[in-house]
C-alpha positions as YAML, in Angstrom:
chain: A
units: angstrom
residues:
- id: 1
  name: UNK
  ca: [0.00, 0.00, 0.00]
- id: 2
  name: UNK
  ca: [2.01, 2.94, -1.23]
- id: 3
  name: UNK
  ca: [-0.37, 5.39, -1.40]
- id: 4
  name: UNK
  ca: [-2.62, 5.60, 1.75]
- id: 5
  name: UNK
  ca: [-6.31, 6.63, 1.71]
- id: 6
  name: UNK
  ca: [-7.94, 9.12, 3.99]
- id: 7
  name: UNK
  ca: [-9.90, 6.05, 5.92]
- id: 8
  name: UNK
  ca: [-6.53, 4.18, 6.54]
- id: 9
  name: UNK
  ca: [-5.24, 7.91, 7.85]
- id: 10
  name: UNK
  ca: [-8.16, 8.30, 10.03]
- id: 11
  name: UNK
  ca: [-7.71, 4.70, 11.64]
- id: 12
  name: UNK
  ca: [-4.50, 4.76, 11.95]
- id: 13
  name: UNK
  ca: [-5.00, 8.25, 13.78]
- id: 14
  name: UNK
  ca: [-7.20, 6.61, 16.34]
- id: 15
  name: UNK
  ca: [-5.27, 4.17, 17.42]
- id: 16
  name: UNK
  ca: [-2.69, 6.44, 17.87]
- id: 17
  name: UNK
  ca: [-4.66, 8.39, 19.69]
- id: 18
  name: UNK
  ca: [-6.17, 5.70, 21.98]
- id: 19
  name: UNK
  ca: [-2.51, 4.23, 22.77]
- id: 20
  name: UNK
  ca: [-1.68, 7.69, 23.62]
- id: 21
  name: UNK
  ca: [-4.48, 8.04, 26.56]
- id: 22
  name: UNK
  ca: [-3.09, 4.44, 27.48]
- id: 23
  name: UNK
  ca: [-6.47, 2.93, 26.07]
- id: 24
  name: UNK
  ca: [-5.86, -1.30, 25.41]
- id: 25
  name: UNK
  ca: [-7.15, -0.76, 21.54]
- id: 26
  name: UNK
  ca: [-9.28, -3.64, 20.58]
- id: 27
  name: UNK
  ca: [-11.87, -3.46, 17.34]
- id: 28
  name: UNK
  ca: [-15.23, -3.16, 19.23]
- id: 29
  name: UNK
  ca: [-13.59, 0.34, 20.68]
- id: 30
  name: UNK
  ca: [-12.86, 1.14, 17.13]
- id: 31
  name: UNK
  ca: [-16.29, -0.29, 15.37]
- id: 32
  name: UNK
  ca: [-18.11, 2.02, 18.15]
- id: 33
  name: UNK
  ca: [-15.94, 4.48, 17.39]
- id: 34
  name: UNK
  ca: [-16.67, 4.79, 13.74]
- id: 35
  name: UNK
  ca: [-20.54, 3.43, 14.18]
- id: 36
  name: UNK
  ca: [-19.51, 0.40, 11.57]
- id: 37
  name: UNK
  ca: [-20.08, -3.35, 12.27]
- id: 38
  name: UNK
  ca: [-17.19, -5.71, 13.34]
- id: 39
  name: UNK
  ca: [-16.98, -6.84, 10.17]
- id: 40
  name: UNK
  ca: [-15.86, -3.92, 8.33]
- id: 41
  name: UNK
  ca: [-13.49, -3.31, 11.18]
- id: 42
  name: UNK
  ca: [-11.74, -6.53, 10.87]
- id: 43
  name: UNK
  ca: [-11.50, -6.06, 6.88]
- id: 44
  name: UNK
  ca: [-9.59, -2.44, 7.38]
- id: 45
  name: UNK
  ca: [-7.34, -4.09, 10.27]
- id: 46
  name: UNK
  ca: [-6.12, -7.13, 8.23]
- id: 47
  name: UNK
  ca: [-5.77, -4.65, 5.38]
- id: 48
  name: UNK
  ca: [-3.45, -2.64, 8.00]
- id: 49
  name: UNK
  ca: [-1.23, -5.38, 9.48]
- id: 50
  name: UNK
  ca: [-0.85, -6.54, 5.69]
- id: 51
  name: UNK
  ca: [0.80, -3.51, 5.59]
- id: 52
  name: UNK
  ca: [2.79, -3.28, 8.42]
- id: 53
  name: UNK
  ca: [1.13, -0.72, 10.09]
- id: 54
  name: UNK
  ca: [-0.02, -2.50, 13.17]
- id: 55
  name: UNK
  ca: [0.36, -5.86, 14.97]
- id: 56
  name: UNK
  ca: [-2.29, -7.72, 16.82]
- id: 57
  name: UNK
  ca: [-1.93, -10.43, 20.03]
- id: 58
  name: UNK
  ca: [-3.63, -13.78, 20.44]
- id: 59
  name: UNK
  ca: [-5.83, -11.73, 22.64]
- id: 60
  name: UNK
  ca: [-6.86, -9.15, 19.30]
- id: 61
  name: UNK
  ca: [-5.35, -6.58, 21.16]
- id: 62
  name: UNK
  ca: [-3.62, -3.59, 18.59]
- id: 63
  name: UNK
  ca: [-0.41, -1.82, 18.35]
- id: 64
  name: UNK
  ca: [0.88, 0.27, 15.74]
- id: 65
  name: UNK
  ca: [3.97, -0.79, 14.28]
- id: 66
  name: UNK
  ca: [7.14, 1.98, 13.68]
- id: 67
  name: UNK
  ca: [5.47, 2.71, 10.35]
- id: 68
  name: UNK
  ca: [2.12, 3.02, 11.46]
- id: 69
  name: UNK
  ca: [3.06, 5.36, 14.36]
- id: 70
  name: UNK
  ca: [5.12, 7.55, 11.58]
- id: 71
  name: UNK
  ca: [2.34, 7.73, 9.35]
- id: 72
  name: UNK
  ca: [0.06, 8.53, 12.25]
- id: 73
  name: UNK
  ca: [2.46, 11.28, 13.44]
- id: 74
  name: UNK
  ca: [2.49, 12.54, 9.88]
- id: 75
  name: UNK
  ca: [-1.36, 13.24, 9.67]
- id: 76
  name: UNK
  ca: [-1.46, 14.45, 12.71]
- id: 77
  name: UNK
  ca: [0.73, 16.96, 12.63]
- id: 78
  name: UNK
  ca: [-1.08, 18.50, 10.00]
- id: 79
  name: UNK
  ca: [-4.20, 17.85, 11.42]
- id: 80
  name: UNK
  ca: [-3.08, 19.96, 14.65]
- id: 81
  name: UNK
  ca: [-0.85, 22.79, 13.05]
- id: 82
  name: UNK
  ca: [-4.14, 23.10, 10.33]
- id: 83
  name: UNK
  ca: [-6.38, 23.74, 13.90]
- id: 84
  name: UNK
  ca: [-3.83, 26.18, 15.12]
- id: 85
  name: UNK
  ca: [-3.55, 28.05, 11.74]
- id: 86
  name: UNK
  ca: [-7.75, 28.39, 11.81]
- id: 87
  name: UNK
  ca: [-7.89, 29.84, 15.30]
- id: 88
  name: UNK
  ca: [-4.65, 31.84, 15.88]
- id: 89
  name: UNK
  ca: [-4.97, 32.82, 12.07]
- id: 90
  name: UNK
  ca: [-8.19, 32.85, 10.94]
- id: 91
  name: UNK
  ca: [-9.99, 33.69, 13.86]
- id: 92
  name: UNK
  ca: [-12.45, 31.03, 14.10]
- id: 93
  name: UNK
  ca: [-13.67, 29.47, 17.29]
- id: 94
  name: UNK
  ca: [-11.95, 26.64, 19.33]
- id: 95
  name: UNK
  ca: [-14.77, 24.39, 19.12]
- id: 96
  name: UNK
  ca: [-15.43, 24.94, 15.15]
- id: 97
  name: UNK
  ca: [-11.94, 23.99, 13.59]
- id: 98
  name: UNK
  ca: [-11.87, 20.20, 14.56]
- id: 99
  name: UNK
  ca: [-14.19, 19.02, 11.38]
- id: 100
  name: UNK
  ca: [-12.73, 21.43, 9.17]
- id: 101
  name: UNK
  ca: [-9.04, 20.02, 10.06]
- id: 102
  name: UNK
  ca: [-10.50, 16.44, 8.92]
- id: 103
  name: UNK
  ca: [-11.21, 17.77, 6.06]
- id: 104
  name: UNK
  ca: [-7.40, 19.78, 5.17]
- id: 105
  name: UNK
  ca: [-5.46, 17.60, 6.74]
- id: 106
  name: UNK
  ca: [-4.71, 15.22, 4.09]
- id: 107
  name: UNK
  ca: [-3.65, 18.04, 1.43]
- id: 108
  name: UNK
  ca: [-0.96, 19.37, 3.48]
- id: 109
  name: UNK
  ca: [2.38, 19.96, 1.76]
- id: 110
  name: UNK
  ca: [5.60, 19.51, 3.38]
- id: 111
  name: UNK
  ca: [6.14, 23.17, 1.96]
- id: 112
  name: UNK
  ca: [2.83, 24.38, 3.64]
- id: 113
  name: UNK
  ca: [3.34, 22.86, 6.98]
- id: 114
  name: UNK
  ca: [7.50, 24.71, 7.52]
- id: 115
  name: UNK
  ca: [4.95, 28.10, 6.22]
- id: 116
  name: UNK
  ca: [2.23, 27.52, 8.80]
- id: 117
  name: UNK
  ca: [4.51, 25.94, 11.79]
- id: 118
  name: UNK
  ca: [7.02, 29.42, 10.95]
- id: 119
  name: UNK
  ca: [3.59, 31.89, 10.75]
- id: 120
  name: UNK
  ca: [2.56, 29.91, 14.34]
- id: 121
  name: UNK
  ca: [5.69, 30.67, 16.17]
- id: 122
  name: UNK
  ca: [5.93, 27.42, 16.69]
- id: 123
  name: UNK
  ca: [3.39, 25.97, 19.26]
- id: 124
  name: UNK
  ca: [3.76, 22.80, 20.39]
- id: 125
  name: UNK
  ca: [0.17, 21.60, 21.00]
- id: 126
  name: UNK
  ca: [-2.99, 22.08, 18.80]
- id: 127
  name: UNK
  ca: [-5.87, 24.43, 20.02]
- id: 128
  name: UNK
  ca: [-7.25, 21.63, 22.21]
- id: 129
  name: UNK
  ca: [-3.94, 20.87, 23.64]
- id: 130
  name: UNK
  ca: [-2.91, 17.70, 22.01]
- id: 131
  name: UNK
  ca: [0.47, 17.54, 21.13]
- id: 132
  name: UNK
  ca: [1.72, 18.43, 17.48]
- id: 133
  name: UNK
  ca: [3.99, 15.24, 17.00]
- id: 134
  name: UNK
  ca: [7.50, 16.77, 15.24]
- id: 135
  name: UNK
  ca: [7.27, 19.48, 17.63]
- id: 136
  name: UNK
  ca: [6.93, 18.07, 20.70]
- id: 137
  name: UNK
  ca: [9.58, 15.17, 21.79]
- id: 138
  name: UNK
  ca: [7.95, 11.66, 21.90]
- id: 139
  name: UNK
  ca: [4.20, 12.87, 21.44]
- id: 140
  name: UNK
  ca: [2.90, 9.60, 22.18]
- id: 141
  name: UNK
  ca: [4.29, 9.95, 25.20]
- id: 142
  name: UNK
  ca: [3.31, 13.21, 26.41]
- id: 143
  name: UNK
  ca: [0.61, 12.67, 29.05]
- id: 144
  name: UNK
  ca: [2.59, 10.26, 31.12]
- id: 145
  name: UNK
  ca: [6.02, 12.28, 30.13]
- id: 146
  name: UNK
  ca: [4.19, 15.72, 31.92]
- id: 147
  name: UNK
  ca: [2.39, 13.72, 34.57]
- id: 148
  name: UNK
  ca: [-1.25, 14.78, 33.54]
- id: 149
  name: UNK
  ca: [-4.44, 12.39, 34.82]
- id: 150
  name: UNK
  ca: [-7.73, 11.83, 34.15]
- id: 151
  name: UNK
  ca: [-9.73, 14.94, 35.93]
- id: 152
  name: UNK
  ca: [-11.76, 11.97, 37.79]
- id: 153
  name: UNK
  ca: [-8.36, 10.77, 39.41]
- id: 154
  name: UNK
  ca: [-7.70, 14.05, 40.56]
- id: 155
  name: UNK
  ca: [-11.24, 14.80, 42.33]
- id: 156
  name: UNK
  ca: [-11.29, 17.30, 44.77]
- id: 157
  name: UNK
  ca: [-7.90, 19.02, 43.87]
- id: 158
  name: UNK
  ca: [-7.15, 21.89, 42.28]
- id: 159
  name: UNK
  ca: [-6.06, 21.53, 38.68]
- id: 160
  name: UNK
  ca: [-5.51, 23.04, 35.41]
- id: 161
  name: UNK
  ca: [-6.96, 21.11, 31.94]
- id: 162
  name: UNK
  ca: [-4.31, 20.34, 29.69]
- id: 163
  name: UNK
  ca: [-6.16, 18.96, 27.12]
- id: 164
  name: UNK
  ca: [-9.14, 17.29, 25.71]
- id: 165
  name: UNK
  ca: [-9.28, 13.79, 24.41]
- id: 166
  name: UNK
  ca: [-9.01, 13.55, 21.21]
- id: 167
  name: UNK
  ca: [-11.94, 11.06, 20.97]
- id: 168
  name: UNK
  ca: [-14.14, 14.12, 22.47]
- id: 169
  name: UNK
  ca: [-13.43, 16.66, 19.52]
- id: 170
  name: UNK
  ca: [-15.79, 14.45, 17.21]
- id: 171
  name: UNK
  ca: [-18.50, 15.14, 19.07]
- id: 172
  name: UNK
  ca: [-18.65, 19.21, 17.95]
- id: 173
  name: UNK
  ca: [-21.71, 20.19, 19.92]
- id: 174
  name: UNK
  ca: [-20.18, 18.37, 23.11]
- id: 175
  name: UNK
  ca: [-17.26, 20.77, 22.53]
- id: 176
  name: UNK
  ca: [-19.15, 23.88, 22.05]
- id: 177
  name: UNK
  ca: [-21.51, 23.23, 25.25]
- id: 178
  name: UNK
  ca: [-17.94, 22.84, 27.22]
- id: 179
  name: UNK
  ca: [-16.42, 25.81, 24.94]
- id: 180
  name: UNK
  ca: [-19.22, 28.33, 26.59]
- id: 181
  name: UNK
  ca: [-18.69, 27.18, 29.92]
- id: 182
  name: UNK
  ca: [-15.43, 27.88, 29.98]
- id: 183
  name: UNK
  ca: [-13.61, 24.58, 30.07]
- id: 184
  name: UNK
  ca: [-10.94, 25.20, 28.12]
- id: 185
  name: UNK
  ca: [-6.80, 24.36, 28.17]
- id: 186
  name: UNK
  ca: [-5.42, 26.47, 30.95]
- id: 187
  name: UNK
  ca: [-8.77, 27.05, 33.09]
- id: 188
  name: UNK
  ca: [-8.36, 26.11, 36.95]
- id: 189
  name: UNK
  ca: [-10.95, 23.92, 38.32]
- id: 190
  name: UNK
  ca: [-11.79, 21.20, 40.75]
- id: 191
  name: UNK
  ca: [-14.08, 18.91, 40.03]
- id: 192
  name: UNK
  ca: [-15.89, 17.03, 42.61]
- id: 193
  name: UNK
  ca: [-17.86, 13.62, 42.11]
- id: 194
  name: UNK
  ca: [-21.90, 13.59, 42.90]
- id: 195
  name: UNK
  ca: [-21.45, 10.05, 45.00]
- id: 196
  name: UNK
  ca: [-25.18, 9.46, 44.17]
- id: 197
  name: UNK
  ca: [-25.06, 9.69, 40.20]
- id: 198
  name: UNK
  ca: [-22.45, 9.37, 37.89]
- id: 199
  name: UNK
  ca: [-22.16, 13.27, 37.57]
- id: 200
  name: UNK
  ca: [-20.00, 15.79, 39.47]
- id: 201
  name: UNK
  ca: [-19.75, 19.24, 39.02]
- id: 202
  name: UNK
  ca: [-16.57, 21.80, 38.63]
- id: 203
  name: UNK
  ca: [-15.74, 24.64, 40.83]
- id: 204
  name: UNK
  ca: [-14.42, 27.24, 37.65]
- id: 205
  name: UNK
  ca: [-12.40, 30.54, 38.32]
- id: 206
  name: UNK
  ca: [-15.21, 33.01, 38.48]
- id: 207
  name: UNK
  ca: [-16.40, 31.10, 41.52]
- id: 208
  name: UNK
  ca: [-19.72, 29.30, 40.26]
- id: 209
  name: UNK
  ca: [-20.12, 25.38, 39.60]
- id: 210
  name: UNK
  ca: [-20.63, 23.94, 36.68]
- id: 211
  name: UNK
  ca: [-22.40, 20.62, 36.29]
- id: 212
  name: UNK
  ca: [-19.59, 17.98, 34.64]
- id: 213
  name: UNK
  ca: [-21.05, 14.30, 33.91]
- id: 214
  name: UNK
  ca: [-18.23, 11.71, 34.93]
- id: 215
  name: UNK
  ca: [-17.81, 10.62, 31.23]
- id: 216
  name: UNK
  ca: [-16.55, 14.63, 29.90]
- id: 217
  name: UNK
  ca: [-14.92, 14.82, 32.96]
- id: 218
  name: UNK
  ca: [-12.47, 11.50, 31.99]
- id: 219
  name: UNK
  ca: [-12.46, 13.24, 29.08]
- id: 220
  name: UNK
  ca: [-10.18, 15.89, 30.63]
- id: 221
  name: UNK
  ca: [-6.49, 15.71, 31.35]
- id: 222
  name: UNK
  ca: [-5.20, 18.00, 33.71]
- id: 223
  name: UNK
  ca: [-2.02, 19.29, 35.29]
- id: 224
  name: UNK
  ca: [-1.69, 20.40, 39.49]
- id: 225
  name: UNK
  ca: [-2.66, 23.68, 39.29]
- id: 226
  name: UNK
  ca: [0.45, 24.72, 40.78]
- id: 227
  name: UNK
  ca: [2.40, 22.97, 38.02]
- id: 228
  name: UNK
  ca: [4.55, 25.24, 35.13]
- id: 229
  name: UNK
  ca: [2.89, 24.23, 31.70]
- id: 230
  name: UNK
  ca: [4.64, 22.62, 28.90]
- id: 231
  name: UNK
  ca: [6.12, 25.91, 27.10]
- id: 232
  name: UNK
  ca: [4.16, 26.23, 23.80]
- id: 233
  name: UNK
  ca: [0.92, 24.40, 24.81]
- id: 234
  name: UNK
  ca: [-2.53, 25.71, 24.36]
- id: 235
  name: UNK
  ca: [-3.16, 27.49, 27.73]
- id: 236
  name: UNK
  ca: [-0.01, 28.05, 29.15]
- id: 237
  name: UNK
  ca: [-0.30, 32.34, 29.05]
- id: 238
  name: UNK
  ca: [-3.74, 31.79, 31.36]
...
């Protein structure tokens, strides 16, 4: 497979993504995640360890290969730097640029990406606060690397959101509802669990609580609020 199609991109982006957030990345995750039956799953992952882009266990269980993490890393870079360039560029709004990345990312130029990367000062995270693999060291790596958790591990203490998961930025309106309120990279919260539901709620800056189901708050990575930022990252001037 020499030339790769945006549907291999896009899977091989979410596995990435899911090994990442330290997710075990099986097919039913992925056949959920792109509403397609098993079988059409399986198909696209034989297709991909034909290729060499992933392995898979006796127990099913995925892993990208060197050349499926550096064709990941390669789309996603543009994917990231082409959501930076629409909000720190074209003004548009956190929560709108996710769909519209999709759709540019696999028309990049090498040439393009040095002129937007140069025009962007070079950040180091995307607008959500992902990092942009090539410009941050071992991106794969970066949650555990900085020491960032799960906002539900970290109920009850102050923090700062990192990022969002990239699983979350499909779901635009989900964004936009947390866009409004506020919950953004760089806002201090703490978020503390409703012990009879599966909600919680977070205490933002301006002093009022915001309800946060349990599922957007895993959602959430977040540093110690008393913890220096990664330099470059969405967030880090707030």
């Amino acid at each position: 497979m020499t030339a790769t199609s945006a549907k291999v991109e896009e899977y091989l982006e979410t596995i990435y993504n899911m090994e990442m957030e330290g997710d075990v990345v099986i097919g039913a995750r992925l056949a959920e995640k792109f509403g397609v039956k098993a079988p059409t799953v399986t198909e696209m992952l034989q297709r991909l360890e034909k290729a060499a882009y992933l392995t898979m266990d006796a127990h099913r269980h995925i892993s990208l290969t060197e050349g499926g993490v550096a064709l990941a890393e390669s789309v996603l870079r543009r994917h990231r730097l082409t959501e930076r360039f629409l909000t720190d560029m074209l003004g548009m709004q956190w929560h709108e640029v996710h769909e519209e990345a999709c759709r540019l990312e696999h028309y990049i130029s090498g040439a393009v990406e040095e002129r937007v990367i140069a025009s962007l000062a070079h950040p180091t995270t995307c607008p959500h606060g992902n990092p942009i693999p090539g410009y941050v060291a071992d991106a794969r790596g970066y949650l555990s690397r900085v020491g960032a958790r799960r906002l539900p591990d970290a109920a009850d203490e102050p923090v700062r959101i990192l990022c969002i998961s990239e699983v979350l930025e499909d779901e635009e309106e989900t964004i936009r509802t947390m866009h409004e309120h506020g919950l953004t990279p760089g806002t201090a919260i703490t978020w503390t669990p409703d012990e009879t539901s599966a909600g919680g709620s977070a205490l933002l800056p301006d002093g009022h609580r915001e309800p946060l189901p349990r599922p957007l708050a895993y959602a959430l990575w977040v540093l110690p609020a008393t913890q220096e930022f990664p330099s470059g990252a969405a967030g880090a001037q707030r």
